[in-house]
C-alpha positions as CSV (number, residue, x, y, z in Angstrom):
1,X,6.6,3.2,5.9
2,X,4.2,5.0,7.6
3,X,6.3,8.0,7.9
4,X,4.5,10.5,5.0
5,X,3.5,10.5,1.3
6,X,5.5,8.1,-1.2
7,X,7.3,9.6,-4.2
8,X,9.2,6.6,-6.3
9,X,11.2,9.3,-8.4
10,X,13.0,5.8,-8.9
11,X,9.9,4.0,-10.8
12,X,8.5,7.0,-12.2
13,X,12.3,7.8,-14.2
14,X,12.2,3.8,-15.0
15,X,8.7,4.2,-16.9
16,X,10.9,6.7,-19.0
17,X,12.7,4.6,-20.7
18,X,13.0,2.8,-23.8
19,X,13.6,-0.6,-22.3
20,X,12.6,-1.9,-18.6
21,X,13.3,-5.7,-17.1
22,X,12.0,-6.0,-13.6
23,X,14.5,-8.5,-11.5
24,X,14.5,-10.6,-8.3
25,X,17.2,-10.1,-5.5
26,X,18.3,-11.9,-2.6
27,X,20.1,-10.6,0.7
28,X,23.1,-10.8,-1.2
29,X,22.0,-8.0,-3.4
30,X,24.0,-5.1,-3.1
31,X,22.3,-1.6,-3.8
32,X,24.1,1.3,-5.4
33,X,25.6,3.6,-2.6
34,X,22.5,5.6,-1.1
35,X,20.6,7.5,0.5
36,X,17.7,4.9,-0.8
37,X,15.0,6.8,1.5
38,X,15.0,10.6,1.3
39,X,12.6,12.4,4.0
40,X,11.4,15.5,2.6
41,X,9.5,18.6,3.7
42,X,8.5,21.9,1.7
43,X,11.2,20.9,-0.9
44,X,13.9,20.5,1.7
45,X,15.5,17.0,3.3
46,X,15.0,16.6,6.1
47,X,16.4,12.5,7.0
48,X,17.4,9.8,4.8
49,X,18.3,6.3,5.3
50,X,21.9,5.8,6.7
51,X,23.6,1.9,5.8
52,X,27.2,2.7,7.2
53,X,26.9,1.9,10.9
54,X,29.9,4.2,11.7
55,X,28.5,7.3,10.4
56,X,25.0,6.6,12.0
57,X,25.7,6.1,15.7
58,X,27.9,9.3,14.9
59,X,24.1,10.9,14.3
60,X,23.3,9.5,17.0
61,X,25.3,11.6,19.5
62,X,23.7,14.9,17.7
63,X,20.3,15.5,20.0
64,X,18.6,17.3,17.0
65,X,18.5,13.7,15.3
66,X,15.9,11.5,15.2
67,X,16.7,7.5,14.5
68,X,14.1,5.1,13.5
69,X,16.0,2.3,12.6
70,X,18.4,3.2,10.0
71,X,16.3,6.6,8.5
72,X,17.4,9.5,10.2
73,X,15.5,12.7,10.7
74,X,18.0,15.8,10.9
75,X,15.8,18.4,13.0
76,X,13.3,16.5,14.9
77,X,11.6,20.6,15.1
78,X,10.3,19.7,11.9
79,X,8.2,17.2,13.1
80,X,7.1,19.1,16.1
81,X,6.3,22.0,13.5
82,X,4.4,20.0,10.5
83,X,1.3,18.6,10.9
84,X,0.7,14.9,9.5
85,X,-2.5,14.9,7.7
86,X,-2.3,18.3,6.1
87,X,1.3,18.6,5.4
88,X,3.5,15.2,5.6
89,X,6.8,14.4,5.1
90,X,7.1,13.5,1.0
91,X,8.9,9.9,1.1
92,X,11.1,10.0,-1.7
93,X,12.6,6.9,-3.4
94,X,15.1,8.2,-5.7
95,X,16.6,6.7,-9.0
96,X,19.9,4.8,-8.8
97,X,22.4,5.3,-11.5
98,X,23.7,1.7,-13.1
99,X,27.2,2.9,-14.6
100,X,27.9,-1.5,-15.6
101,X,24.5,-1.6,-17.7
102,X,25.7,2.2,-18.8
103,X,29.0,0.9,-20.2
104,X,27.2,-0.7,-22.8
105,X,27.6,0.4,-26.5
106,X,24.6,2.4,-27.9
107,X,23.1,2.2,-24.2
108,X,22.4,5.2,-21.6
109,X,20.2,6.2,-18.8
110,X,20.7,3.1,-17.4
111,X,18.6,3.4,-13.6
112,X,17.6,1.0,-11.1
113,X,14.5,1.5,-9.0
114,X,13.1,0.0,-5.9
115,X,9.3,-0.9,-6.5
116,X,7.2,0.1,-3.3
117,X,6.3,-3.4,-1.4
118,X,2.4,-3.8,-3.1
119,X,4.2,-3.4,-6.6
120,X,7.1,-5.9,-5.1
121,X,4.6,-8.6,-4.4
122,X,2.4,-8.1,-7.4
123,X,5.8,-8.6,-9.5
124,X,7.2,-12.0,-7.7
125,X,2.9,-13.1,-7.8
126,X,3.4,-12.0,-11.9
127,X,6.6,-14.2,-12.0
128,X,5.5,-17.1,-10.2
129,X,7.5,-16.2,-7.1
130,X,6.5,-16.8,-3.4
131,X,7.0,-13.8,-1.4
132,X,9.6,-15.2,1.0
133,X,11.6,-12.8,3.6
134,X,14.4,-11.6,2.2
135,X,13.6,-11.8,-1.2
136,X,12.7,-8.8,-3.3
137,X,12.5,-7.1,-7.3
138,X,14.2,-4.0,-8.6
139,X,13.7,-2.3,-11.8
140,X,15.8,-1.6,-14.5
141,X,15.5,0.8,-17.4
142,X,17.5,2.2,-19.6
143,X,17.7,3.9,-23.8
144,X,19.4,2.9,-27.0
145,X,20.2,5.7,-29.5
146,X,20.3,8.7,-27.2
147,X,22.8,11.4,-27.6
148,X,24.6,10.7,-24.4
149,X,28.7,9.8,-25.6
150,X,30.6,7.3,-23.8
């Protein structure tokens, strides 16, 4: 995105599971409720992506926001404060829980995971896909036989 270092907490938690199917989506494909994008800086957030149009041109009327799109930066000091090369913003692409596939007997941990968009292609090119516009993959792992109870 251009706006720090990537961290796919998402993909990395995926990787920890016992079992892991990667999917296509369409526009129709509804993610979890978000943030999907978390800004971070020094271990603090500092802007995430916003979907509900209410609540974001609500940030908008704050002048300490910053809107690029639909990511919002909370405290645009923080960018007049960092320096880009030698201290980014961390990019963070967190897990998604996936309470249906949780529900499941003898099944836990169940988490989706956005791929980053090199990892996206090279999935739809590994499935035979075309990489059209508005198509894209998720991830999803999960565990049998943990000690989690339903």
């Amino acid at each position: 995105m251009g706006l720090g270092i990537g961290d796919n907490r998402g993909v990395k938690q995926v990787h920890e599971n016992d079992v892991i199917f990667a999917f296509t989506t369409n526009m129709d494909f509804k993610w979890p409720a978000g943030p999907n994008v978390v800004l971070m800086h020094h271990g603090c957030v500092v802007g995430e992506d916003v979907d509900d149009e209410r609540k974001l041109e609500e940030l908008k009327c704050c002048k300490t926001n910053l809107i690029i799109g639909n990511i919002v930066i909370f405290d645009t000091g923080v960018l007049k404060r960092m320096d880009g090369k030698k201290d980014p913003l961390i990019v963070v692409m967190p897990p998604k829980p996936c309470p249906e596939v949780d529900e499941v007997p003898e099944v836990c941990n169940a988490t989706l995971a956005s791929p980053s968009p090199p990892s996206d292609e090279y999935m739809k090119e590994r499935m035979g896909l075309k990489n059209i516009h508005g198509t894209g993959t998720f991830m999803l792992g999960f565990d049998f036989e943990c000690s989690c109870k339903h």
